[in-house]
Wavefront OBJ file of the C-alpha trace (Angstrom):
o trace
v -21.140 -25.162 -3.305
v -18.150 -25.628 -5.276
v -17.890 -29.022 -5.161
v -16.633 -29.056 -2.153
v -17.374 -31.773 1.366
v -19.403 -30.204 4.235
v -17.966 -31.739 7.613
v -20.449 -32.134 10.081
v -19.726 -30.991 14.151
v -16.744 -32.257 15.060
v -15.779 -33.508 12.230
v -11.893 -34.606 11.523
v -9.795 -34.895 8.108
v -6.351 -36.740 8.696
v -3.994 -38.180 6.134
v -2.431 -41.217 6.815
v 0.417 -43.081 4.785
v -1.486 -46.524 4.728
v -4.359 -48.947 5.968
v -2.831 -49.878 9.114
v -2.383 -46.117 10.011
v -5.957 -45.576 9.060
v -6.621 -48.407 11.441
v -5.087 -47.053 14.373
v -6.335 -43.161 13.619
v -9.464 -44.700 13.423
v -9.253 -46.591 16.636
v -8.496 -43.960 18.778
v -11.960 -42.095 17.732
v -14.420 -44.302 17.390
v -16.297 -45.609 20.800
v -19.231 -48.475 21.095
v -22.214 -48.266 18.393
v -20.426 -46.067 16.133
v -20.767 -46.567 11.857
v -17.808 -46.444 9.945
v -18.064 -46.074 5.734
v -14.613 -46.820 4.250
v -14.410 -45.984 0.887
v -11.771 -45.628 -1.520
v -9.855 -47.396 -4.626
v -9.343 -51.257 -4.564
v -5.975 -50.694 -4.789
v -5.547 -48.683 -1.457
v -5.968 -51.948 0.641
v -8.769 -50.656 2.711
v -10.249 -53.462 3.405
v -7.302 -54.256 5.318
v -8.447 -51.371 7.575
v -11.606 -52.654 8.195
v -10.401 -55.805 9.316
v -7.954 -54.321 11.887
v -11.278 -52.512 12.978
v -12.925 -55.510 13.504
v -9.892 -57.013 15.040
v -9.441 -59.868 12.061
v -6.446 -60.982 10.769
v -5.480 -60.296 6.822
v -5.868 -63.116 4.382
l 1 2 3 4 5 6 7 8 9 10 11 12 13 14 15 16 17 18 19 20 21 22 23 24 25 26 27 28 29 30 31 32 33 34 35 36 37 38 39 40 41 42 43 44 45 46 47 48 49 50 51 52 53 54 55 56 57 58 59
């Protein structure tokens, strides 16, 4: 419809200003088990998000 995202129950959208603030956001939601897609540009350094996720240190 539109071309626009359906959000599922409960779902959030938040802007952040970078990976590590994507990082933390992110941290505060998830809990045990949970599944995490990041997607975006190369250029956006998300990667960077995933490893403070896992709790790894950049390269």
């Amino acid at each position: 419809t539109g071309g626009g995202a359906h959000l599922g129950q409960g779902a959030r959208i938040v802007h952040v200003p970078d990976a590590e603030a994507a990082a933390v956001e992110l941290a505060g939601w998830l809990r045990p088990g949970d599944a995490v897609l990041i997607k975006g540009p190369r250029a956006m350094g998300l990667e960077r998000t995933a490893e403070l996720l896992l709790g790894g240190a950049a390269q």
